[in-house]
C-alpha positions as CSV (number, residue, x, y, z in Angstrom):
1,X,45.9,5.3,-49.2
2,X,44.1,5.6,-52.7
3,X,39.9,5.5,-53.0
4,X,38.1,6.0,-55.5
5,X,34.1,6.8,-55.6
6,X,31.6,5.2,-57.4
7,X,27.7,6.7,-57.4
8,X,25.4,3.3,-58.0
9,X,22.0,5.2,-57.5
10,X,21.2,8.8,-56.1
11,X,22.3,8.3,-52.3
12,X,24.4,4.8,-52.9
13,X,28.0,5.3,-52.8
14,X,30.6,2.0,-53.8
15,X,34.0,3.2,-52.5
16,X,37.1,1.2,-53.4
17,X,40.2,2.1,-50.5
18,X,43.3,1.0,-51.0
19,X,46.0,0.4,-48.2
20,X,49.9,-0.3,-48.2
21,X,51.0,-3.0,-47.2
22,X,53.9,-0.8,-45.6
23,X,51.2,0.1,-43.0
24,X,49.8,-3.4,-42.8
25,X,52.8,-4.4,-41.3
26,X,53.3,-1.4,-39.2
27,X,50.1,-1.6,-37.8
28,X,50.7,-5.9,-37.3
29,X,54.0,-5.2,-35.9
30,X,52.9,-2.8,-33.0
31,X,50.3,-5.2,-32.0
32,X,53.0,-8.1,-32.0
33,X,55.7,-6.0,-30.1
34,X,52.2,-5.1,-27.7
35,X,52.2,-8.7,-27.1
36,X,55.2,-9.7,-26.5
37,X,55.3,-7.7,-23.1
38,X,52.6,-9.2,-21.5
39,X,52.8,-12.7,-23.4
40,X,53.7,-16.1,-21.0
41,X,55.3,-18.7,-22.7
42,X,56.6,-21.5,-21.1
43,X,60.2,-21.5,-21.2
44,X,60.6,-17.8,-21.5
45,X,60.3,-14.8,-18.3
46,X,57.8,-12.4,-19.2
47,X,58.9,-9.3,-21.5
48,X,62.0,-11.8,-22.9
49,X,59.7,-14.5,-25.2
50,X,61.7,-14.0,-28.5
51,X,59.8,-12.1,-31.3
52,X,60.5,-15.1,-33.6
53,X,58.0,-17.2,-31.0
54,X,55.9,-14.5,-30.8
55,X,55.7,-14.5,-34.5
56,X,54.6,-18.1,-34.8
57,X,52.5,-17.8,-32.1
58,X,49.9,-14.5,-32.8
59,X,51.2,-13.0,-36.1
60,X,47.4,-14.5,-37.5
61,X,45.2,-13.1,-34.5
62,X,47.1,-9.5,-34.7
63,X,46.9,-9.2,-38.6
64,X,43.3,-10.4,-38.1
65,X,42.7,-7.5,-35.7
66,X,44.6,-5.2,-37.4
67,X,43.4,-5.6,-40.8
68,X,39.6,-4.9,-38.7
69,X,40.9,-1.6,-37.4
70,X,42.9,-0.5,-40.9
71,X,39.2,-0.9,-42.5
72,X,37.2,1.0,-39.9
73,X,39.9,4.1,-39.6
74,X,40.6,4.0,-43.2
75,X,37.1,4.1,-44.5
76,X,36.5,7.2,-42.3
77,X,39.6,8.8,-43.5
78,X,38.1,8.3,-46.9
79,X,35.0,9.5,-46.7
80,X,36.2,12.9,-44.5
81,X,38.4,13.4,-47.5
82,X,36.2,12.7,-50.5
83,X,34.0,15.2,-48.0
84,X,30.7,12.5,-48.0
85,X,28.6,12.0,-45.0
86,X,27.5,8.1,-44.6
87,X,23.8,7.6,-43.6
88,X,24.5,4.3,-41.7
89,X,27.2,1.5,-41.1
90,X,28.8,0.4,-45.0
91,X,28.8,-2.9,-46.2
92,X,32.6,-4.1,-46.5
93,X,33.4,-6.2,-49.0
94,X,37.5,-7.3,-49.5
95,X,39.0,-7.2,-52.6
96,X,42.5,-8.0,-52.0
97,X,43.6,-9.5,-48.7
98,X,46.9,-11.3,-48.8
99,X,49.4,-11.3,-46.3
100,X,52.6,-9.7,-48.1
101,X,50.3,-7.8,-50.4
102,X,48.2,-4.0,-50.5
103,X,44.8,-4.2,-48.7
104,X,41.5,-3.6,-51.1
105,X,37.9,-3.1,-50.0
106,X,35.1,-1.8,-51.4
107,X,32.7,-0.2,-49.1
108,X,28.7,0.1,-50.2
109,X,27.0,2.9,-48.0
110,X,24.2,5.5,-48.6
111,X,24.7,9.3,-48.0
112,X,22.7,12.1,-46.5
113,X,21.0,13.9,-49.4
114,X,22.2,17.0,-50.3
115,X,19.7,19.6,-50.8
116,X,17.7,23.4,-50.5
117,X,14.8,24.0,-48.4
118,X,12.2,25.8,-49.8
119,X,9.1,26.4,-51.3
120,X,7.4,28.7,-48.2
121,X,6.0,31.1,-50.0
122,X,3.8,27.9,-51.4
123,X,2.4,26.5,-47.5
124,X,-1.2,27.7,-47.2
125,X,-1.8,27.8,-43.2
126,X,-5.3,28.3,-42.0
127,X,-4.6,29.4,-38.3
128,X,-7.9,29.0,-36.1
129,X,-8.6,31.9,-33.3
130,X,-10.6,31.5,-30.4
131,X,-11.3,32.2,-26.9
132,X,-12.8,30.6,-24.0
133,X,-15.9,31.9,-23.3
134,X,-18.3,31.2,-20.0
135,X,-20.1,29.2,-21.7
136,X,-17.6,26.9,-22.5
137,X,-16.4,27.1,-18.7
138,X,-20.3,26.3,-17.7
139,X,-19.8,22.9,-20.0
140,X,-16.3,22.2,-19.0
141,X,-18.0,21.9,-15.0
142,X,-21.0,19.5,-16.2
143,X,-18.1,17.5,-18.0
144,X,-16.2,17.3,-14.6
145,X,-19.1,16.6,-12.8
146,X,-20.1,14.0,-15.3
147,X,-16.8,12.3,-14.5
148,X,-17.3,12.0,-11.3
149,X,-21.0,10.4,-11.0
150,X,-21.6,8.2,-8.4
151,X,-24.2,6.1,-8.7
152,X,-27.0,5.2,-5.9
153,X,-29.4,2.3,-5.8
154,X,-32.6,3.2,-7.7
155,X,-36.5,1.7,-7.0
156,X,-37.3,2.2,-10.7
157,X,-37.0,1.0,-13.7
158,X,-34.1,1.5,-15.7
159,X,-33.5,4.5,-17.7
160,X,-30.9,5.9,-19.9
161,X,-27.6,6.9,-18.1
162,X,-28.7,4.5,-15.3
163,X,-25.5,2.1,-14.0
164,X,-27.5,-1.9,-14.4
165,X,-25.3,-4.9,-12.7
166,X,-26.4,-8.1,-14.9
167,X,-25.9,-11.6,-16.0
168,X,-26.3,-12.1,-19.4
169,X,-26.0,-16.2,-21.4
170,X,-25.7,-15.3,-25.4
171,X,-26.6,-18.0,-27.7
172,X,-26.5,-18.0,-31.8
173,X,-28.8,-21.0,-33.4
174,X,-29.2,-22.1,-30.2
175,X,-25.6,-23.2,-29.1
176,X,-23.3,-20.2,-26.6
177,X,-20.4,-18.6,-28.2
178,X,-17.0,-17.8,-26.6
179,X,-17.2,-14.8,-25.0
180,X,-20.9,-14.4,-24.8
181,X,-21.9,-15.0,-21.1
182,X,-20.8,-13.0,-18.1
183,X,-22.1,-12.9,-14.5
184,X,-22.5,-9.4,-12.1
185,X,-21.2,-7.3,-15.2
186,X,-21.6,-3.6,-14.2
187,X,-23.5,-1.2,-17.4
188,X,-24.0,1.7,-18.1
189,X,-27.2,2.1,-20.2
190,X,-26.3,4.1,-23.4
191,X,-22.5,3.7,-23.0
192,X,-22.6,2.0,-26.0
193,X,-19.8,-0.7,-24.6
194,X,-22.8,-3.6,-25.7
195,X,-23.3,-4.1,-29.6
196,X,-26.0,-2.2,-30.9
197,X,-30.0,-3.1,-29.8
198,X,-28.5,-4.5,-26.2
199,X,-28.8,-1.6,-24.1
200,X,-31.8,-0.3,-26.1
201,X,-33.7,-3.3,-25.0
202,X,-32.6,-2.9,-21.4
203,X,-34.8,0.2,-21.0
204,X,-37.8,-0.3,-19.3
205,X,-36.4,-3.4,-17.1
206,X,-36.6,-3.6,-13.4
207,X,-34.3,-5.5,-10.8
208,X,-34.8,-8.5,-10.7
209,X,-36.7,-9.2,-14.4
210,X,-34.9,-11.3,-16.7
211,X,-35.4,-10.7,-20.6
212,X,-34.8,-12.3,-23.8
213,X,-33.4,-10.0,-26.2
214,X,-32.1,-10.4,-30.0
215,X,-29.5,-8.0,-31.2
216,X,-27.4,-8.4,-34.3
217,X,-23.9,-8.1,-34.0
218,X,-22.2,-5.8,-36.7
219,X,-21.6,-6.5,-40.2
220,X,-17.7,-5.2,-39.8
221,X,-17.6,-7.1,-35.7
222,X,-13.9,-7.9,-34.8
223,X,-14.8,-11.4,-34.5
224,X,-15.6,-12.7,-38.4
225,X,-17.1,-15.7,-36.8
226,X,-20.1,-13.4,-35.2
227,X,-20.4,-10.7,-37.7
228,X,-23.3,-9.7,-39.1
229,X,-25.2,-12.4,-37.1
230,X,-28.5,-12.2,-34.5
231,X,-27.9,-13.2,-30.9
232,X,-30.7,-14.3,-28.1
233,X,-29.1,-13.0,-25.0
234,X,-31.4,-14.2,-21.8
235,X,-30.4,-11.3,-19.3
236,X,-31.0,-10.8,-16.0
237,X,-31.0,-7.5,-13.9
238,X,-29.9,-7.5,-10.6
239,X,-30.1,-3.8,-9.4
240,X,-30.2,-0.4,-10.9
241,X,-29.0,2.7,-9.3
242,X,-29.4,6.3,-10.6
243,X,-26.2,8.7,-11.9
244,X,-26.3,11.2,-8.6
245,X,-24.0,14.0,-10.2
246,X,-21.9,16.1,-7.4
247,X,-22.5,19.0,-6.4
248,X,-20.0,22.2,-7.3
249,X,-18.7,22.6,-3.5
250,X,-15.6,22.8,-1.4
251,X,-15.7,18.8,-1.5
252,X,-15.6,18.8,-5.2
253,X,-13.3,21.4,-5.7
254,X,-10.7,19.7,-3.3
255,X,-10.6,16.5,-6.2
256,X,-9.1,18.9,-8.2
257,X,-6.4,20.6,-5.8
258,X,-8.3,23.6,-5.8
259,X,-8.7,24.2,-1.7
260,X,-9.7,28.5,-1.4
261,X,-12.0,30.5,-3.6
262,X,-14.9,28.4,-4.0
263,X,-16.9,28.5,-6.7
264,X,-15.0,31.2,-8.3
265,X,-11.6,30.2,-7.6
266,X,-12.3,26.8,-9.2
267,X,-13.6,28.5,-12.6
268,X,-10.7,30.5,-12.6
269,X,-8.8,27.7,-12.1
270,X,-10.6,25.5,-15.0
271,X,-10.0,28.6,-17.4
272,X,-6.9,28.7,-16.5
273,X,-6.7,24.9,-17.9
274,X,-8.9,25.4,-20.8
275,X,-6.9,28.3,-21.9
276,X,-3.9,26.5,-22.2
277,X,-5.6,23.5,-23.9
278,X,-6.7,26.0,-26.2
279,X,-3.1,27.2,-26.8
280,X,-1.4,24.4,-27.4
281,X,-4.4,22.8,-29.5
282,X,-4.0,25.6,-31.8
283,X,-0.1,25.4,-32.2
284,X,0.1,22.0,-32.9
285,X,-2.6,22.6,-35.7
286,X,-0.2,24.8,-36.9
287,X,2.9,23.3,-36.5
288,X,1.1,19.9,-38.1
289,X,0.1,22.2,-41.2
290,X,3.7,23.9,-41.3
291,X,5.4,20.3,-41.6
292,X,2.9,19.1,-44.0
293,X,3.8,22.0,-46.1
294,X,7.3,21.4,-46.0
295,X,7.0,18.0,-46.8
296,X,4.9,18.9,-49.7
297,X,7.1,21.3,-50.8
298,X,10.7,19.4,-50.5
299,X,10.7,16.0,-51.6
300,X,13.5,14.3,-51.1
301,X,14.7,10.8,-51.5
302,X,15.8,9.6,-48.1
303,X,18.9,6.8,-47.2
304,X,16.6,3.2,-46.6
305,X,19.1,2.7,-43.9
306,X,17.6,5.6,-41.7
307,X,14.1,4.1,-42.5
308,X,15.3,1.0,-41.2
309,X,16.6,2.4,-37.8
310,X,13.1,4.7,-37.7
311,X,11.1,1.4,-38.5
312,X,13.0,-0.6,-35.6
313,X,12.5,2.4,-33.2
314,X,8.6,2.5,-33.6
315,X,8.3,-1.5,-33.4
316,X,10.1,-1.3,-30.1
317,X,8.0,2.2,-28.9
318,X,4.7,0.0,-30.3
319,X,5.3,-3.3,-28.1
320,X,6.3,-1.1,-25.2
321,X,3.2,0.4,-25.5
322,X,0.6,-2.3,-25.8
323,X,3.0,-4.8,-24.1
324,X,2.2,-8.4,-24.8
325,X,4.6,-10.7,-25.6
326,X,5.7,-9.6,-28.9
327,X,9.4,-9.3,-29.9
328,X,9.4,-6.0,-31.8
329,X,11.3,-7.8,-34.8
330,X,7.8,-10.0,-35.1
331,X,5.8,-6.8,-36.2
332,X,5.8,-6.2,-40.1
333,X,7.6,-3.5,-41.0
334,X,5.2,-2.7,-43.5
335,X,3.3,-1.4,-40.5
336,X,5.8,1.6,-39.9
337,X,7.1,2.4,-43.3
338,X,5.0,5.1,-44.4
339,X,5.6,6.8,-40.6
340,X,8.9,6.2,-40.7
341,X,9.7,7.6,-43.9
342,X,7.7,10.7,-42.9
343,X,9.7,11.0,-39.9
344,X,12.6,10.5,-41.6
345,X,12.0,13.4,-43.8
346,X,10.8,15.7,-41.7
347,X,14.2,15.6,-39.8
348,X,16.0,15.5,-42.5
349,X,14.2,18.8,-43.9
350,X,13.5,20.5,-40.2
351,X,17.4,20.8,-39.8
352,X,18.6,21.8,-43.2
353,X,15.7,25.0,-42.2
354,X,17.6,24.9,-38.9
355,X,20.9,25.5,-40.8
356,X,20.2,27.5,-44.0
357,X,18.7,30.2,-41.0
358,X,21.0,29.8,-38.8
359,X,18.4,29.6,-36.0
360,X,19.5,28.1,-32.1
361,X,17.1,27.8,-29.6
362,X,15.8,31.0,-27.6
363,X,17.0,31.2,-24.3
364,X,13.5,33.4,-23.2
365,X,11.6,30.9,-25.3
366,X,12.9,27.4,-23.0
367,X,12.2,29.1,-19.9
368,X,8.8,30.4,-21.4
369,X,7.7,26.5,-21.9
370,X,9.4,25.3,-19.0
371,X,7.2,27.9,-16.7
372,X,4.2,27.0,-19.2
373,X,4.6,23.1,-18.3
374,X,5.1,24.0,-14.9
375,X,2.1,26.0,-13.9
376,X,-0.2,23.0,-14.0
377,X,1.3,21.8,-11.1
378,X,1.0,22.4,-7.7
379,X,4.6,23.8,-6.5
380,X,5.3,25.3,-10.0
381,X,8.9,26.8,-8.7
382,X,10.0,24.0,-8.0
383,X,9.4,21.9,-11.5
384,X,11.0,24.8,-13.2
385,X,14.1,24.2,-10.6
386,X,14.2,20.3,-11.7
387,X,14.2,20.9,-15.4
388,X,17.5,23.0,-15.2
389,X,18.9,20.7,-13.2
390,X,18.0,18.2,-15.9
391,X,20.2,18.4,-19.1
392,X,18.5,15.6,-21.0
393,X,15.1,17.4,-20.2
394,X,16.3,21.0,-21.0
395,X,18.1,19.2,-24.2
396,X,13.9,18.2,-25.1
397,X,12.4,21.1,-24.4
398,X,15.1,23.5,-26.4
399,X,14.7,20.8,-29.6
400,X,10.8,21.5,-28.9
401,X,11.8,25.4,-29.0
402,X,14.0,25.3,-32.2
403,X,10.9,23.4,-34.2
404,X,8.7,26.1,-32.9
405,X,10.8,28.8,-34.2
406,X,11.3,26.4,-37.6
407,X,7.6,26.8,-37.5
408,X,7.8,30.6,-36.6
409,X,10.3,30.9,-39.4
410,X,7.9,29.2,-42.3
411,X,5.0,31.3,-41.2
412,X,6.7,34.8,-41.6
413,X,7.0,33.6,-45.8
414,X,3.6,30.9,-46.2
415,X,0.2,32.2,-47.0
416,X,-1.4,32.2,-43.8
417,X,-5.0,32.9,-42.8
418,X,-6.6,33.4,-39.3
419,X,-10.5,31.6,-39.0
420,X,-12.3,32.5,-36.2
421,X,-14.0,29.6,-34.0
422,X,-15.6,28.4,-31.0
423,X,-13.3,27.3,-28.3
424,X,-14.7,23.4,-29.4
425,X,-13.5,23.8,-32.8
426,X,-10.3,25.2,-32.0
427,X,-9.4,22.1,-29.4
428,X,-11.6,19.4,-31.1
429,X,-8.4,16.9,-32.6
430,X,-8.2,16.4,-36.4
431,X,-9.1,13.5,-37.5
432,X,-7.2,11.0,-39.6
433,X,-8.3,10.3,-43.4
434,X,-10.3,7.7,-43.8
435,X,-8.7,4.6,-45.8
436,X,-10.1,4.2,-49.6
């Protein structure tokens, strides 16, 4: 077998492979004497067809498949011993493919880039430290209570926070719009699930009043063909009831699987939570600010064939998400590029760190995050049981355990820098640049 290697661009290889025509024929020939024992051809027993008939018969079929196998066993033969690693499936292309005569192909395939991570010393990490204080316990139970608000017919008129059931007809120069009308709708005044100015002019309204109202929709409304123009909605209220917030009892307690204690028990209970909201909040900030770093600190050009496959895996993750009756080859890739590429990357550069420091995942550590993820649930024994009787969930959670000590790894060299901040800080999620 003879190859030589062509580079066409950093991570394009063009491989040329030659193959003897000696091992054509051997390869042709097994396949032939293959089928001649289970061959039945009229005339002839089974096992006793001449190879002359079998000849004329499948010699075309069995070079055919054997000329298919020679180029798939050959081309990874070649590439073990020019010692490259293909980043996807090559593009075959035959040269020379006469029967009598050598094989030639020429294979077109991208590599893995080879490369050094580095550049710690350069990550700035601003850690944030916090703890959960009673105060933020007293808000955490008005935000449960809030949660669970019943609601209980009111003789009044309607306030903020009140829950109103209407009809509503909307109307633009006189004519109703699609979309605009809606009879026994349940709303909850200040939600702000109406465009802005209809719930305002709801205040003040009594059951069984109908009002004329005029609110604009916005300039930037979803729908271009209502945007930025004033509605009359004629809207009438059929009853009102009050938000009754629960009380913090046994009752309410029980919602939560919290059944002994009382008021106490539940606290400790929702600290417990908070606590470990708190934790992981502040890990992930981390761990997002670690992998920015790295990325900004290793640039590398990636194979487009593993953006491909990343692009095609978040097309099908984003229909079976929102569903609908999209084919996930209909969405434009454009729309998963930049995340692929980015995840692409990050991979690429999370497990040359994995390798250059020899890290494997902490035994301690898995069963740390296993008993972590299992104490929010009720029998927490007996989640930690399923998960190691689970090897593609202890698989996750170890790959989850190896990025953290990638993470751990990066911090012991970056510039890091602890912030002190309220508990709502520390858990509030970061939010995504705005376009330009």
């Amino acid at each position: 077998m003879q190859v030589s290697v062509e580079s066409t661009s950093a991570l394009e290889r063009r491989m040329t492979v030659g193959v003897s025509v000696e091992r054509i024929e051997t390869e042709v020939n097994k396949r032939l004497q293959q089928t001649a024992r289970r061959a039945k051809v009229p005339g002839f027993r089974p096992g006793k067809v001449p190879m002359s008939v079998i000849r004329q018969r499948y010699e075309d079929a069995a070079r055919q498949e054997a000329l298919g196998d020679l180029i798939q066993s050959t081309f990874y033969e070649a590439v073990v011993e020019q010692k490259l690693n293909p980043a996807g499936a090559p593009a075959v292309e035959p040269k020379s493919f006469e029967k009598g005569k050598d094989l030639e192909y020429v294979a077109t395939f991208e590599v893995f880039p080879e490369f050094t991570v580095g550049g710690f010393e350069s990550i700035a990490i601003e850690r944030l430290q916090a703890d959960v204080a009673d105060a933020d316990v007293d808000n955490m139970l008005e935000i449960l209570r809030k949660q669970n608000t019943r609601f209980e017919a009111a003789e009044r008129a309607a306030e903020n926070g009140d829950q109103l059931n209407i009809d509503f007809v909307g109307k633009i120069d006189g004519e109703a719009f699609a979309g605009g009308s809606a009879k026994g709708t349940q709303l909850v005044l200040g939600s702000g699930r109406m465009i802005p100015g209809f719930e305002d002019a709801l205040v003040g309204a009594k059951a069984g009043e109908e009002r004329v109202i005029n609110p604009t929709f916005p300039a930037d409304y979803q729908n271009l063909d209502l945007a930025g123009k004033t509605a009359e909605f004629t809207v009438t209220v059929n009853s009102i009831a009050a938000p009754q917030l629960p009380e913090l009892n046994d009752d309410f307690f029980a919602l939560f699987g919290v059944k002994e204690g009382g008021l106490e028990g539940f606290r400790a209970e929702v600290r417990k939570n908070m606590e470990r909201e708190l934790r992981q909040a502040i890990k992930s900030k981390v761990k997002n600010q670690v992998m920015d770093g790295l990325l900004a600190a290793n640039p590398i050009e990636v194979p487009k064939a593993l953006i491909t496959n990343e692009v095609n895996r978040l097309r099908v993750q984003a229909v079976q998400q929102f569903g609908g009756n999209l084919k996930p080859e209909q969405l434009p890739a454009e729309l998963f590029e930049e995340q692929a590429k980015r995840r692409v990357v990050l991979g690429l550069v999370v497990a040359e760190v994995v390798k250059q420091c020899e890290l494997k995942p902490d035994d301690a550590r898995v069963r740390e995050m296993i008993q972590e993820m299992a104490s929010a649930y009720q029998e927490p024994e007996q989640v930690v049981a399923w998960y190691y009787k689970n090897d593609q969930q202890m698989n996750e959670v170890r790959s989850v355990v190896l990025e953290e000590q990638v993470v751990d790894t990066v911090l012991q060299k970056a510039n890091v820098t602890d912030k002190a901040v309220s508990y709502e800080e520390a858990v509030k999620p970061v939010e995504a640049p705005q376009a330009a």
